[in-house]
PDB file of N, CA, C and O in Angstrom:
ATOM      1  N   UNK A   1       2.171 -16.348   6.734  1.00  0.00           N
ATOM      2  CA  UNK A   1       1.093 -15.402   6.651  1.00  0.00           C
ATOM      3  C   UNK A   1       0.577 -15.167   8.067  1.00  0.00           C
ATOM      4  O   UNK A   1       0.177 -16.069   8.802  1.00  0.00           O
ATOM      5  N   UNK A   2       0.625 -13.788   8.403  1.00  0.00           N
ATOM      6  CA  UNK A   2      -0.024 -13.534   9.817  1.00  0.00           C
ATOM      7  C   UNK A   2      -1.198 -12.329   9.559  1.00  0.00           C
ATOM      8  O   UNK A   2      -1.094 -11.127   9.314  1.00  0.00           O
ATOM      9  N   UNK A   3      -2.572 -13.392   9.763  1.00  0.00           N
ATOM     10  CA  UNK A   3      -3.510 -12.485   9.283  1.00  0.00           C
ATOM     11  C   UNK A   3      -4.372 -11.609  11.011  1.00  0.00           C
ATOM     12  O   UNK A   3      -5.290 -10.808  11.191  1.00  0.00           O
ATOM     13  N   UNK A   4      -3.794 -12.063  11.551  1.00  0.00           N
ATOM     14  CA  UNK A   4      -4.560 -11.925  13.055  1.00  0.00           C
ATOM     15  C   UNK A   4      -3.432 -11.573  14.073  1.00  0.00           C
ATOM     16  O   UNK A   4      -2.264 -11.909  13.878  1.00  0.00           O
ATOM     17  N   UNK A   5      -3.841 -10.882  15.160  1.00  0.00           N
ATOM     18  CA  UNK A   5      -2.863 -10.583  16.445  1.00  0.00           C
ATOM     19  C   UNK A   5      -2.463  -9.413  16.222  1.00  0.00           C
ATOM     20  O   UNK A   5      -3.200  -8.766  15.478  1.00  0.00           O
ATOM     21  N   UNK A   6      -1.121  -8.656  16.782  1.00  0.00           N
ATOM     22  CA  UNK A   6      -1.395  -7.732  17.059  1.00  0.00           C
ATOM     23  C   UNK A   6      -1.574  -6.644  16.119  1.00  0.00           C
ATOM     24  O   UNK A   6      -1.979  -6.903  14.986  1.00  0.00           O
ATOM     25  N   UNK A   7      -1.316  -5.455  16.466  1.00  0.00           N
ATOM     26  CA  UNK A   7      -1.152  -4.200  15.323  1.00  0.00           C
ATOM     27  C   UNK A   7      -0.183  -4.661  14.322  1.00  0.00           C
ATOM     28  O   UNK A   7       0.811  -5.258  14.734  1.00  0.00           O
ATOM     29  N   UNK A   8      -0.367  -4.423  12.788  1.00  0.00           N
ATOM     30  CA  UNK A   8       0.593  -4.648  11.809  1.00  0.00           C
ATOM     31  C   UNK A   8       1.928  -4.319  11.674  1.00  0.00           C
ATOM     32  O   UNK A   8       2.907  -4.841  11.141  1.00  0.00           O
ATOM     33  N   UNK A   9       1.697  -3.289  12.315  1.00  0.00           N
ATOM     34  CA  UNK A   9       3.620  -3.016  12.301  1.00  0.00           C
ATOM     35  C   UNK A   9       4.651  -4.089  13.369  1.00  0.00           C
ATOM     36  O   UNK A   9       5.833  -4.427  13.307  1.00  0.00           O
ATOM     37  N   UNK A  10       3.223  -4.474  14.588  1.00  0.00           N
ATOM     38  CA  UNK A  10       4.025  -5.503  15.257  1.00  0.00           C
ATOM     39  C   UNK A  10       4.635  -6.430  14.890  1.00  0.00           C
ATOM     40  O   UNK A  10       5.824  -6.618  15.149  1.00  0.00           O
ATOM     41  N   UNK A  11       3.647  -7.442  13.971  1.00  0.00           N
ATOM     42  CA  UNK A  11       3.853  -8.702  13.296  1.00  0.00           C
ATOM     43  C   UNK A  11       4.787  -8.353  12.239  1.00  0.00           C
ATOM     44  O   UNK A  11       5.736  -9.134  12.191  1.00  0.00           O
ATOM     45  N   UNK A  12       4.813  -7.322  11.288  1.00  0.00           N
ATOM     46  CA  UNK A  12       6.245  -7.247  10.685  1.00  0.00           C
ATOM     47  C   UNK A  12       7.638  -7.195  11.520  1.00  0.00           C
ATOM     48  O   UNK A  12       8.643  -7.779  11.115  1.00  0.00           O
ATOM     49  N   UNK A  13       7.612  -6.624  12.431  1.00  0.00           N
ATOM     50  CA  UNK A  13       8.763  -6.417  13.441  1.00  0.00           C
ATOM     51  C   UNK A  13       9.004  -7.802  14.031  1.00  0.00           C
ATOM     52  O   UNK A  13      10.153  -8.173  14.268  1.00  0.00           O
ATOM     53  N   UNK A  14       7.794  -8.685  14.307  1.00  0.00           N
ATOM     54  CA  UNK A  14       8.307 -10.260  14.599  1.00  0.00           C
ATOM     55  C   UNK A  14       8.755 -11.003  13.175  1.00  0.00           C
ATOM     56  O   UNK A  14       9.609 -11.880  13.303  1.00  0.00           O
ATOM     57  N   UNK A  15       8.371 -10.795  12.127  1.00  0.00           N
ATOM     58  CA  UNK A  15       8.809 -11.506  11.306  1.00  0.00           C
ATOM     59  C   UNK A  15       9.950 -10.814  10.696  1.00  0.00           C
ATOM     60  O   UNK A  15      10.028 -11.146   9.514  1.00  0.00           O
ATOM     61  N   UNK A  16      10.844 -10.001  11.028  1.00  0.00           N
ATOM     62  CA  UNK A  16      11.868  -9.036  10.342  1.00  0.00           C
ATOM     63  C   UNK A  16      12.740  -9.975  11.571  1.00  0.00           C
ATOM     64  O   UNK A  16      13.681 -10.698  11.242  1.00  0.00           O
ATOM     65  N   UNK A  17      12.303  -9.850  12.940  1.00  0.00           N
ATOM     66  CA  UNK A  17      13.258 -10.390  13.653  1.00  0.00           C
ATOM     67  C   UNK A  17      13.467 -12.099  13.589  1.00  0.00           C
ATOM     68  O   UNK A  17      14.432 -12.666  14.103  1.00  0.00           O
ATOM     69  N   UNK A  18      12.483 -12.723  12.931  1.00  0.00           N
ATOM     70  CA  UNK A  18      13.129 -14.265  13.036  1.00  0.00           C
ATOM     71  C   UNK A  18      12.879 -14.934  12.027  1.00  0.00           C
ATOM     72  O   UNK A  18      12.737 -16.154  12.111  1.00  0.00           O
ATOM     73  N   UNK A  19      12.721 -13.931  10.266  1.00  0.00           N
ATOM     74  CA  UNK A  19      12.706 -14.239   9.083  1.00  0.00           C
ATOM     75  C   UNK A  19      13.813 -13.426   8.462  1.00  0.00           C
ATOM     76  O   UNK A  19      14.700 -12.684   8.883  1.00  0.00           O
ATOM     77  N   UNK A  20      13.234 -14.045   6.814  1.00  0.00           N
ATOM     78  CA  UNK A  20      13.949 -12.926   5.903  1.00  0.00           C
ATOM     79  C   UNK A  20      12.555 -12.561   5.317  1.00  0.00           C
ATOM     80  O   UNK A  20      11.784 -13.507   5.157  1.00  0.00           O
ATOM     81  N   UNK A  21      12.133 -11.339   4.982  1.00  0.00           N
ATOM     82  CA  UNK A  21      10.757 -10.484   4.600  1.00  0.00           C
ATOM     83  C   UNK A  21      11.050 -10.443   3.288  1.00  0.00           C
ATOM     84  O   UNK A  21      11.738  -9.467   2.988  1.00  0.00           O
ATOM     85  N   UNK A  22      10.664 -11.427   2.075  1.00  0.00           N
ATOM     86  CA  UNK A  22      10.444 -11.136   0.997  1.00  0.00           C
ATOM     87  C   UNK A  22       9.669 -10.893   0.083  1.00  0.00           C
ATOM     88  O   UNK A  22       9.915 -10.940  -1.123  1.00  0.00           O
ATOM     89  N   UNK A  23       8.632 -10.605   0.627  1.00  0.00           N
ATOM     90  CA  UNK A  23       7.536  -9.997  -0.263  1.00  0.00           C
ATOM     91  C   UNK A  23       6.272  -9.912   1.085  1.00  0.00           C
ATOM     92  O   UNK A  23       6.227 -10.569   2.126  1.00  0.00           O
ATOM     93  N   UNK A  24       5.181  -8.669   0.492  1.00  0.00           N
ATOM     94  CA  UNK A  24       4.070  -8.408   1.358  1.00  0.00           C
ATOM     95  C   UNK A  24       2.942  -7.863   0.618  1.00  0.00           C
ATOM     96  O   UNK A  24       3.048  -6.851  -0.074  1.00  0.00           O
ATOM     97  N   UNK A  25       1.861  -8.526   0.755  1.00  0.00           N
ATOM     98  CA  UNK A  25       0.709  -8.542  -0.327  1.00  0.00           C
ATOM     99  C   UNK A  25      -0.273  -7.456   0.795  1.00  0.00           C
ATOM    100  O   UNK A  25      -0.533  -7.739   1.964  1.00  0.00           O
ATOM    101  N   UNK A  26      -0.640  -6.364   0.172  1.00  0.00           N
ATOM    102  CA  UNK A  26      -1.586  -5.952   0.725  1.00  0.00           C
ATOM    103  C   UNK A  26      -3.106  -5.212   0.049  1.00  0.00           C
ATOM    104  O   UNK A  26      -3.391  -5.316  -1.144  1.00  0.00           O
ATOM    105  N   UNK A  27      -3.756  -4.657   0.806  1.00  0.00           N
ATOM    106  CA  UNK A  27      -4.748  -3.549  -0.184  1.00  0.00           C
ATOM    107  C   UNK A  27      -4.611  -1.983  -0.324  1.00  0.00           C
ATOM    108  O   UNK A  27      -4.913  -1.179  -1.206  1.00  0.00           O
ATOM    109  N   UNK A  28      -3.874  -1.871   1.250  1.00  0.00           N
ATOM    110  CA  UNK A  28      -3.672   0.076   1.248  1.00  0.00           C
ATOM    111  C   UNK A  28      -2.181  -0.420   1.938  1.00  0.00           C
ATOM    112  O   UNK A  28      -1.673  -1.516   2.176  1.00  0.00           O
ATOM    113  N   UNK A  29      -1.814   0.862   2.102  1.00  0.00           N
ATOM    114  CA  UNK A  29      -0.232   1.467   1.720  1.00  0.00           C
ATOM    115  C   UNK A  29       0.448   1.199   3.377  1.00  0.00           C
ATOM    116  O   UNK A  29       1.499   0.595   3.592  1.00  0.00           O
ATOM    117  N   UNK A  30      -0.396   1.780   4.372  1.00  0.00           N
ATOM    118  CA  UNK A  30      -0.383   1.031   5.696  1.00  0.00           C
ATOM    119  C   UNK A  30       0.111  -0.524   5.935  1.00  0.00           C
ATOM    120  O   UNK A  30       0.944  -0.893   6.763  1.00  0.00           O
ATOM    121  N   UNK A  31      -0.677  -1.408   4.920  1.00  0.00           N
ATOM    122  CA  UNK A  31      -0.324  -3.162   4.860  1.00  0.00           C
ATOM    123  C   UNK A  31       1.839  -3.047   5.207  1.00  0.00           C
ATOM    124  O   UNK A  31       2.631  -3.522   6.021  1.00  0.00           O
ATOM    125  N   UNK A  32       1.902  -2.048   3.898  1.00  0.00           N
ATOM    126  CA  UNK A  32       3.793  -2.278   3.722  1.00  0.00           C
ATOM    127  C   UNK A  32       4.468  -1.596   4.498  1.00  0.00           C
ATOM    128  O   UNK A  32       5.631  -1.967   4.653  1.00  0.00           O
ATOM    129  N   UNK A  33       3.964  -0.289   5.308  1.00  0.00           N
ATOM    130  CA  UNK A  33       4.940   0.341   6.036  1.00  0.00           C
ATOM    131  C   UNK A  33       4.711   0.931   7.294  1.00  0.00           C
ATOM    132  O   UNK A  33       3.813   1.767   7.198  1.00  0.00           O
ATOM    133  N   UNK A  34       5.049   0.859   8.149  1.00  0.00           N
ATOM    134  CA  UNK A  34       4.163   1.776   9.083  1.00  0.00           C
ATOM    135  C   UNK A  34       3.661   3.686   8.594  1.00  0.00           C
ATOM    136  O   UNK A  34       2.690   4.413   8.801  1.00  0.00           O
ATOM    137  N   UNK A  35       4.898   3.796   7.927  1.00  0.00           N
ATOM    138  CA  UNK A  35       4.997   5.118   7.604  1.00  0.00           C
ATOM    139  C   UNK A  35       3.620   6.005   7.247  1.00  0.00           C
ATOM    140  O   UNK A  35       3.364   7.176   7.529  1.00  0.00           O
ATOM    141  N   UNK A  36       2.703   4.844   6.400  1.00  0.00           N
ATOM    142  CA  UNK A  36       2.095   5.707   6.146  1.00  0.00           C
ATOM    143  C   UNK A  36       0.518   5.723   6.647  1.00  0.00           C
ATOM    144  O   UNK A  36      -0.461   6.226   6.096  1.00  0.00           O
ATOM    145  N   UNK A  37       0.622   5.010   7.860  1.00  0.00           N
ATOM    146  CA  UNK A  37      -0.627   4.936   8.860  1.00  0.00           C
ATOM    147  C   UNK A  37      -0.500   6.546   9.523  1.00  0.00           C
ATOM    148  O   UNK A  37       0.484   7.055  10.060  1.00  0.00           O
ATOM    149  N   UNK A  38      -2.293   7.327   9.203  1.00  0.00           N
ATOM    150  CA  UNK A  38      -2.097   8.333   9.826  1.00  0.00           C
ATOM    151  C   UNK A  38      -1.481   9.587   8.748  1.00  0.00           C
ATOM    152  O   UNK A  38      -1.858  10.734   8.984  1.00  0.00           O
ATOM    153  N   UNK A  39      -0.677   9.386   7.750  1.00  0.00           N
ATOM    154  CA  UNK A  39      -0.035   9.883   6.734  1.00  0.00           C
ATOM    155  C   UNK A  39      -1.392  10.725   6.055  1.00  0.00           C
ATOM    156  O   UNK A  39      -2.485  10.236   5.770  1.00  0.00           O
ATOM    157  N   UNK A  40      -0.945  12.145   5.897  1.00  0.00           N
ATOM    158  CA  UNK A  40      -2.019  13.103   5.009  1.00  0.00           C
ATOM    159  C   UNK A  40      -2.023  12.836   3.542  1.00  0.00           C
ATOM    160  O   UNK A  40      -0.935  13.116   3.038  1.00  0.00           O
ATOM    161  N   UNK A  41      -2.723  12.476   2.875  1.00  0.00           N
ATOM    162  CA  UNK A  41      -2.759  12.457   1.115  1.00  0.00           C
ATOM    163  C   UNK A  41      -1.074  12.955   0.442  1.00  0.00           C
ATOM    164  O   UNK A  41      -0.314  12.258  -0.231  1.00  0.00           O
ATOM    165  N   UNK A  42      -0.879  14.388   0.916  1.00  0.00           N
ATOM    166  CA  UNK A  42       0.196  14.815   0.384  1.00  0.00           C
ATOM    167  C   UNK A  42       1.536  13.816   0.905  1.00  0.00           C
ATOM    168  O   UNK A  42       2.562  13.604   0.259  1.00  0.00           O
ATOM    169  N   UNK A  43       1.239  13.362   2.064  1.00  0.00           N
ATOM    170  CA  UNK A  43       2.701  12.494   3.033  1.00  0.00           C
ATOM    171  C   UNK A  43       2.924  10.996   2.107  1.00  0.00           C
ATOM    172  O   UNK A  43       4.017  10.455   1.938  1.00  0.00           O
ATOM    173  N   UNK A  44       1.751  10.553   1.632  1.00  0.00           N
ATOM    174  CA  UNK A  44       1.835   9.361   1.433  1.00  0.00           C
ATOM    175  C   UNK A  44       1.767   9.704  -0.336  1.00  0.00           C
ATOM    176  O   UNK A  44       2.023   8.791  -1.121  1.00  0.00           O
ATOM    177  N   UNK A  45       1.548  10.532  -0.638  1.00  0.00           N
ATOM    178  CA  UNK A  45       2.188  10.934  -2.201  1.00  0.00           C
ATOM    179  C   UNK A  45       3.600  10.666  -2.224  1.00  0.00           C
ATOM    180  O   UNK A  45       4.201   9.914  -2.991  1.00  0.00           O
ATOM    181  N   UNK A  46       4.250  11.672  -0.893  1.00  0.00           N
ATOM    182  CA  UNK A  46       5.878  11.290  -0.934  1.00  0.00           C
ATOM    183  C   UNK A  46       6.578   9.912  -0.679  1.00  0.00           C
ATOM    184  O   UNK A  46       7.571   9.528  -1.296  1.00  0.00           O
ATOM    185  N   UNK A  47       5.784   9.058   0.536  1.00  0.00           N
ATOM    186  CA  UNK A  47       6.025   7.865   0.769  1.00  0.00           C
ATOM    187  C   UNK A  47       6.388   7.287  -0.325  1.00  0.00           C
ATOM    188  O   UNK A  47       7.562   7.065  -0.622  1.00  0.00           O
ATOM    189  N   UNK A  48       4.978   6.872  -1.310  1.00  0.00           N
ATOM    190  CA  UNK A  48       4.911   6.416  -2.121  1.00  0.00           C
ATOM    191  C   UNK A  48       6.586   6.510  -3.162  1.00  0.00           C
ATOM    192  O   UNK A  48       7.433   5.618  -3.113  1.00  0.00           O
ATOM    193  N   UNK A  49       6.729   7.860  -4.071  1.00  0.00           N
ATOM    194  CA  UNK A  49       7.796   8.473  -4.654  1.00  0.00           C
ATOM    195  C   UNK A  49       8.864   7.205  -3.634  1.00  0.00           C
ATOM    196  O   UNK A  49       9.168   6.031  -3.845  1.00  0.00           O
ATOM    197  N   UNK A  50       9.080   7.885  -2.851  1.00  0.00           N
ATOM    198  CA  UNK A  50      10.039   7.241  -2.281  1.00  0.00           C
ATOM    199  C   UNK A  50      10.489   5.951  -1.732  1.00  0.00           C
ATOM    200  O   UNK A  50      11.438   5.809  -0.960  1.00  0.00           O
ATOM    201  N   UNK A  51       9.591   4.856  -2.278  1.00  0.00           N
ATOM    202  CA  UNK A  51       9.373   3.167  -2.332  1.00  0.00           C
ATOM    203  C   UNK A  51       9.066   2.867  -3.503  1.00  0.00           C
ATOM    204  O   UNK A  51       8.619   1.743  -3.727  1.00  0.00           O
ATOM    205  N   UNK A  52       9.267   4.007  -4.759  1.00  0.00           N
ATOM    206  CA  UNK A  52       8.601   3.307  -6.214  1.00  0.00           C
ATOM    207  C   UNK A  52       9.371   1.868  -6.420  1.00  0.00           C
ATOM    208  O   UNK A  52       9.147   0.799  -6.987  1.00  0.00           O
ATOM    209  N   UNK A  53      10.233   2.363  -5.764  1.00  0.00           N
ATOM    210  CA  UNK A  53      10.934   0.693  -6.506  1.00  0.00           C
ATOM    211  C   UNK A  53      10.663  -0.469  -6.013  1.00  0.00           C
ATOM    212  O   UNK A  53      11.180  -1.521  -6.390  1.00  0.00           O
ATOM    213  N   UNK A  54       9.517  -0.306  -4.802  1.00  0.00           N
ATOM    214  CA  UNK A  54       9.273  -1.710  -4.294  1.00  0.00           C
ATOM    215  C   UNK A  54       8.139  -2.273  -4.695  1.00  0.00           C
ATOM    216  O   UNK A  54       7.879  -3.435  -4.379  1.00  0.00           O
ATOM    217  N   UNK A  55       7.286  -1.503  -5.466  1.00  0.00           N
ATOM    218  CA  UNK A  55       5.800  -1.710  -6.002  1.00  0.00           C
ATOM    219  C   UNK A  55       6.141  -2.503  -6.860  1.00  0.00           C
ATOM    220  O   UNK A  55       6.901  -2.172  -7.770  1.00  0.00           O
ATOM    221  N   UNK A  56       5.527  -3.989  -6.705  1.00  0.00           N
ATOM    222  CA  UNK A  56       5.288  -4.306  -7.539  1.00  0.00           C
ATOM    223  C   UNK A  56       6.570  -5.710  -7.874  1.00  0.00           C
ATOM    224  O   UNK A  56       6.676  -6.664  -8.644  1.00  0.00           O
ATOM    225  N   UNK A  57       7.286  -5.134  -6.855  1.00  0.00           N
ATOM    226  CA  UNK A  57       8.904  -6.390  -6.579  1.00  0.00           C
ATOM    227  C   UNK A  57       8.826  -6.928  -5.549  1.00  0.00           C
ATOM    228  O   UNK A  57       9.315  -8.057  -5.567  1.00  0.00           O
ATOM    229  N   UNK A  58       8.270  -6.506  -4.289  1.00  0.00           N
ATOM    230  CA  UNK A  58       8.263  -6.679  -2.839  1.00  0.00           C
ATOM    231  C   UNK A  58       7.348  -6.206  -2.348  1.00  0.00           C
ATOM    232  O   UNK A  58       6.935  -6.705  -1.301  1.00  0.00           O
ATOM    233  N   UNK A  59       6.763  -5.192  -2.857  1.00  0.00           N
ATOM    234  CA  UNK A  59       5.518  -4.712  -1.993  1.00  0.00           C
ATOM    235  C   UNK A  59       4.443  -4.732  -3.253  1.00  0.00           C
ATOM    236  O   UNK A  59       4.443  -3.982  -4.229  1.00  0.00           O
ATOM    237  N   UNK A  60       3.379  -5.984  -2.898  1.00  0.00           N
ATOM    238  CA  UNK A  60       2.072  -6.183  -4.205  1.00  0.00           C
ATOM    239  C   UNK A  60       1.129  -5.775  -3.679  1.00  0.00           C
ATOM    240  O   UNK A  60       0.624  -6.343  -2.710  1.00  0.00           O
ATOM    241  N   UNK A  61       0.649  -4.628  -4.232  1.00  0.00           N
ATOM    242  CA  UNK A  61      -0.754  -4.333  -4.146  1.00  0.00           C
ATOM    243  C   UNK A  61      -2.127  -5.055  -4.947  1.00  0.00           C
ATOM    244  O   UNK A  61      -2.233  -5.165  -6.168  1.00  0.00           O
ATOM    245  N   UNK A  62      -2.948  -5.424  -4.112  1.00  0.00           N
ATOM    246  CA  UNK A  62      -4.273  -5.919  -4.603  1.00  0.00           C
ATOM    247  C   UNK A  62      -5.201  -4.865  -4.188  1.00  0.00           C
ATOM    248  O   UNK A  62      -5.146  -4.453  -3.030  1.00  0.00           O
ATOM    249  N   UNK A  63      -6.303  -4.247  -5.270  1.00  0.00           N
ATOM    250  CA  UNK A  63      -7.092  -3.442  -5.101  1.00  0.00           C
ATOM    251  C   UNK A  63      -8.395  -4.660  -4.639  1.00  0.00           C
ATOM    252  O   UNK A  63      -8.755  -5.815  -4.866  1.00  0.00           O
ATOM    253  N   UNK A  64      -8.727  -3.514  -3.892  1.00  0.00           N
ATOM    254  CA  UNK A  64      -9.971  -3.885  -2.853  1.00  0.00           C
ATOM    255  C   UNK A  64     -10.962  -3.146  -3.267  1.00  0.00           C
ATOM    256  O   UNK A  64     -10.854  -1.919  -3.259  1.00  0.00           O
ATOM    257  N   UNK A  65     -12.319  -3.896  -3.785  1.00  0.00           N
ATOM    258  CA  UNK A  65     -13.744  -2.901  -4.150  1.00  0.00           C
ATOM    259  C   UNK A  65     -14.283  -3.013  -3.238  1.00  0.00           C
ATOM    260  O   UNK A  65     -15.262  -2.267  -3.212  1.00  0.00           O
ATOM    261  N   UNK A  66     -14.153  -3.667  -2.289  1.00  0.00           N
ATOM    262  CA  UNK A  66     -15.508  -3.162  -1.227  1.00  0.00           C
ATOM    263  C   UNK A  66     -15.094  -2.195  -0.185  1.00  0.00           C
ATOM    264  O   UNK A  66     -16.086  -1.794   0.423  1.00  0.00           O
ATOM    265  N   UNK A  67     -13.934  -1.649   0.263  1.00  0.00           N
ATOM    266  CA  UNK A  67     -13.968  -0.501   0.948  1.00  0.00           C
ATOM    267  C   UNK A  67     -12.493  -0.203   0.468  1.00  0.00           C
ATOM    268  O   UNK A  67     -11.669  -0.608  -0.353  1.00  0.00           O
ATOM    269  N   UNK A  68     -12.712   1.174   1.915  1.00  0.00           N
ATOM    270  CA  UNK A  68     -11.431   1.805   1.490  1.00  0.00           C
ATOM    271  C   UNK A  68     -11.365   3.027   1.252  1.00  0.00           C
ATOM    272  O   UNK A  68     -12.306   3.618   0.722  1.00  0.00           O
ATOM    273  N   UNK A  69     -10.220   3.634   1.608  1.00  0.00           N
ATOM    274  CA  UNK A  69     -10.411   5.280   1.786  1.00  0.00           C
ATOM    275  C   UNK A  69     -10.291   5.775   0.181  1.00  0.00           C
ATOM    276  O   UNK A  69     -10.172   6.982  -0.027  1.00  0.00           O
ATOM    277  N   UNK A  70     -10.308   5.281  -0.416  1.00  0.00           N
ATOM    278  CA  UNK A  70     -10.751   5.417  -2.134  1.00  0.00           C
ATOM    279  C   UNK A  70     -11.968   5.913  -2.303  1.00  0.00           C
ATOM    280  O   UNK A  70     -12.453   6.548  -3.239  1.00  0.00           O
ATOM    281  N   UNK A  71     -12.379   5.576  -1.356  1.00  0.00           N
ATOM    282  CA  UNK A  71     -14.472   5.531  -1.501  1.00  0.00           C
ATOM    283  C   UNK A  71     -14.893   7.044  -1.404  1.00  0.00           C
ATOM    284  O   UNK A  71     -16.041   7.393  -1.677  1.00  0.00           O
ATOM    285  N   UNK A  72     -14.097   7.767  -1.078  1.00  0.00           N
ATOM    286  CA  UNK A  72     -14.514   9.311  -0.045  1.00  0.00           C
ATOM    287  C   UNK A  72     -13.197  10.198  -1.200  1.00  0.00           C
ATOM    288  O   UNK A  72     -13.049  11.412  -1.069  1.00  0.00           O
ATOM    289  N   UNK A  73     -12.294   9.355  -2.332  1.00  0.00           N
ATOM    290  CA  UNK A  73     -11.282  10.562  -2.281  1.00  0.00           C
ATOM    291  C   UNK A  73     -12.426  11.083  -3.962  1.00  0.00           C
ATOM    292  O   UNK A  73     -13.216  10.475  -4.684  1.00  0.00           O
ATOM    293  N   UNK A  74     -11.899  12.434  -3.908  1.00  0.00           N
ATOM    294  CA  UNK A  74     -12.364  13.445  -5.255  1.00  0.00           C
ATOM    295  C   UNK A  74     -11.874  12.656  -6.413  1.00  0.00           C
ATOM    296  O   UNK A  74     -10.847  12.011  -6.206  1.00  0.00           O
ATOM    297  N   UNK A  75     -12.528  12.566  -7.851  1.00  0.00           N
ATOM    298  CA  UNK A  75     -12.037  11.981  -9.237  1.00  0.00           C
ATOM    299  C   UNK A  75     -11.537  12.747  -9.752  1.00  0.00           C
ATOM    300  O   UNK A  75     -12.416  13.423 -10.287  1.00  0.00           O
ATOM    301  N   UNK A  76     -10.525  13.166  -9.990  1.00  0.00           N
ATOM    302  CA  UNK A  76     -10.061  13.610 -11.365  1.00  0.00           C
ATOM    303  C   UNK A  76     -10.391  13.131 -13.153  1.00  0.00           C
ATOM    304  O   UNK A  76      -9.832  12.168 -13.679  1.00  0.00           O
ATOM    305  N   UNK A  77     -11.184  13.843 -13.720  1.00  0.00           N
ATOM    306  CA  UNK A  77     -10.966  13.276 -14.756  1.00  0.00           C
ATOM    307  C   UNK A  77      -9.901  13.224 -15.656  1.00  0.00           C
ATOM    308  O   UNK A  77      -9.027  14.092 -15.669  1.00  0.00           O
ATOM    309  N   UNK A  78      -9.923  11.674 -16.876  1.00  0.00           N
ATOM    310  CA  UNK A  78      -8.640  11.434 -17.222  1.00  0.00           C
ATOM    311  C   UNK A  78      -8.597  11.717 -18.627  1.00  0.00           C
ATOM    312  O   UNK A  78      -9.272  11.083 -19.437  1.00  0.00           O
ATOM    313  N   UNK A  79      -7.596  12.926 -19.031  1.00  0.00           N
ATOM    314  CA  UNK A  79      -8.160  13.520 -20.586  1.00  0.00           C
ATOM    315  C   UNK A  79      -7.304  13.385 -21.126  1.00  0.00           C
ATOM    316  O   UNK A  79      -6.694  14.290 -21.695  1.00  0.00           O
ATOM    317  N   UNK A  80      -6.826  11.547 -21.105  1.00  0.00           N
ATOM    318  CA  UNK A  80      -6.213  10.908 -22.493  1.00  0.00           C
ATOM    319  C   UNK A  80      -7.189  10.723 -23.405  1.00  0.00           C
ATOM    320  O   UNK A  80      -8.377  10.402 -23.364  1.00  0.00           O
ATOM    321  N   UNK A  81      -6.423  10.996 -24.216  1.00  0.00           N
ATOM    322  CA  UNK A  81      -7.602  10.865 -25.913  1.00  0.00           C
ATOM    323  C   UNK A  81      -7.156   9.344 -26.592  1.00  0.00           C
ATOM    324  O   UNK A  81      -6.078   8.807 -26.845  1.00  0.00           O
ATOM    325  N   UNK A  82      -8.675   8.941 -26.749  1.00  0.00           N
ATOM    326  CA  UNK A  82      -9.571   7.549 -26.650  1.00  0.00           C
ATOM    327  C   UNK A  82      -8.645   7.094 -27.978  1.00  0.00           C
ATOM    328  O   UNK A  82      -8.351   8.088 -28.642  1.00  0.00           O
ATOM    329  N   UNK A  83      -8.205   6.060 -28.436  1.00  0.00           N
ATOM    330  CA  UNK A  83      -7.238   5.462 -29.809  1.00  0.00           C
ATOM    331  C   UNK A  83      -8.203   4.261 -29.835  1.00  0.00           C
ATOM    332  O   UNK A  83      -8.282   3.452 -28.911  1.00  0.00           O
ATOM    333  N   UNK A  84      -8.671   4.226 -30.563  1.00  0.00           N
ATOM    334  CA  UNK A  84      -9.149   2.670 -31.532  1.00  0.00           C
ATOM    335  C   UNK A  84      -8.528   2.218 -32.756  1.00  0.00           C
ATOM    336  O   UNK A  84      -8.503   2.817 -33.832  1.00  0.00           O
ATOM    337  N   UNK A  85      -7.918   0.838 -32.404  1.00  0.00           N
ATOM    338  CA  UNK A  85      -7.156   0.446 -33.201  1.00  0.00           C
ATOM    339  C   UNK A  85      -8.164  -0.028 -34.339  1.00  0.00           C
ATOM    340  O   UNK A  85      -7.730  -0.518 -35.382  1.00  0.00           O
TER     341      UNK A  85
END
């Protein structure tokens, strides 16, 4: 675990070079890739698409309530209809 030092993409690049990288726990999408630091809503829609298969095998997301660019995005409401068993 390297929680400190340099920029994140660094410390993956040291541990790619003198590990094997099998799994990476983060809170936003930045933690797993560089790709999507800087990435517009629509860029990291595609990112995303295009790593589905690591969510969740190799790349674990933990949601974070106390910040986070979540805080500022628009809600959609969700108009699945409510089932009580």
């Amino acid at each position: 675990m390297m929680l400190l030092g340099p920029a994140k993409a660094e410390r993956r690049a040291e541990v790619v070079d003198n590990h094997t990288l099998v799994m990476q726990l983060g809170d936003s999408l930045h933690d797993f890739a560089g790709d999507f630091a800087g990435a517009d809503l629509d860029q990291q829609h595609a990112l995303v698409e295009e790593n589905a298969e690591r969510f969740g095998n190799d790349w674990i997301v933990f949601p974070n309530a106390t910040y986070g660019a979540w805080s500022e995005a628009e809600l959609d409401a969700w108009e699945a209809p409510h089932e009580v068993e």
